[in-house]
C-alpha positions, 0 to 999 in steps of 0.5 A: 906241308908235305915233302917227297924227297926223290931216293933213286934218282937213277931209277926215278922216271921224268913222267912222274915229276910230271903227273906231279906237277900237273896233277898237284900244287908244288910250292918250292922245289931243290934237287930231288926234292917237292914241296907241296902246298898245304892243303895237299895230303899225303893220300893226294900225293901217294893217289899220283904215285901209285905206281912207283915203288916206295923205295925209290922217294919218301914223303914226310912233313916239312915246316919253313924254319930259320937256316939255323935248324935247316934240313933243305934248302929250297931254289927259293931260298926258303929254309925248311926242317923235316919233322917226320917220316911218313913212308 
């Protein structure tokens, strides 16, 4: 699954959390962090964002894991570890 970590909160604009959210399927959440539901591709996530600057979020790959190896955890409780850097 993919994650978009907001990096600039200050710079970050409320509507685009929005177009997330209507315009994707978000599974879990935390502070400053999406995580998208399976099926959601990077080109998906990107095509919502197009005009954010990238220095402002990255998007990278996110498995649930035990809180042993957790990188983030989610308002659910979920544990998850990031795997890669897309962007």
């Amino acid at each position: 699954m993919k994650g978009l970590l907001i990096e600039d909160e200050f710079h970050w604009h409320d509507r685009w959390s929005s177009e997330l959210g209507q315009r994707l399927s978000i599974t879990d959440s935390s502070n400053n962090l999406f995580i998208f539901d399976e099926a959601c591709t990077r080109e998906e996530i990107l095509s919502v964002i197009r005009d954010v600057p990238r220095d402002l979020y990255r998007i990278f790959d996110l498995q649930e894991t035990s809180e042993e190896y957790c990188d983030f955890m989610a308002d659910s409780g979920t544990c998850y570890r990031k795997i890669g850097t897309l962007h």
